[in-house]
C-alpha positions in Angstrom: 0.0 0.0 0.0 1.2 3.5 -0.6 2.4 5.7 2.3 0.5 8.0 3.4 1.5 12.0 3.1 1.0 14.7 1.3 -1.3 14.3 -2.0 -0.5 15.4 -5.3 -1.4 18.8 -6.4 -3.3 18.1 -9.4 -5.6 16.7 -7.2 -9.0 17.4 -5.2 -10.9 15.2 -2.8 -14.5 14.0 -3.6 -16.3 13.2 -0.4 -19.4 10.5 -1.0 -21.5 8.3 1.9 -22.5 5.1 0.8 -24.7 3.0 2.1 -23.4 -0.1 4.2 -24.3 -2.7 2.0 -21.8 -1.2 -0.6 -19.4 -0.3 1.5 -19.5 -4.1 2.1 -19.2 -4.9 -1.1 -16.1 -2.7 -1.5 -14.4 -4.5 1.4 -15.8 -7.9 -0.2 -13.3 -6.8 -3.4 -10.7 -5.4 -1.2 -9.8 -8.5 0.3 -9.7 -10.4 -3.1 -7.2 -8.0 -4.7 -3.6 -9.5 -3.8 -2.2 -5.7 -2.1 -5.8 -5.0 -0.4 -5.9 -1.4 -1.1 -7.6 0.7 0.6 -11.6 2.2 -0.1 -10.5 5.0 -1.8 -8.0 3.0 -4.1 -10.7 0.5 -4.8 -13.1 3.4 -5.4 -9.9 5.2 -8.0 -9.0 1.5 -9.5 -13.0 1.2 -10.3 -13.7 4.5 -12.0 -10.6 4.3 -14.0 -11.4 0.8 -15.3 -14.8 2.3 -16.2 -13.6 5.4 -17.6 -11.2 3.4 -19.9 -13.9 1.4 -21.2 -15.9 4.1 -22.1 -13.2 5.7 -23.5 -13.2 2.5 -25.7 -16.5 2.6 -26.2 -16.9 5.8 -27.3 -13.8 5.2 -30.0 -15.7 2.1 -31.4 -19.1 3.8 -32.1 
């Protein structure tokens, strides 16, 4: 896991609440990955997986 400190500049944070039964779900798919990020990593790993597929989608339409 990466250490914890000061975040890049580029960056801004993005609070959300969830409800429990997906914050289970993220810890469900946290503890398959083999490094078991953290809920913000899963919730970073997730959107850029989506975004890249739409980004795929998008060039094959």
């Amino acid at each position: 896991m990466a250490k914890m400190g000061r975040p890049p500049r580029d960056t801004a944070p993005v609070t959300i609440r969830m409800d429990q039964s997906m914050l289970k779900a993220i810890d469900d798919y946290r503890r398959e990955q083999e490094d078991l990020p953290s809920r913000p990593e899963v919730v970073r790993r997730v959107m850029e997986e989506w975004l890249a597929a739409q980004d795929k989608r998008s060039t094959t339409e």
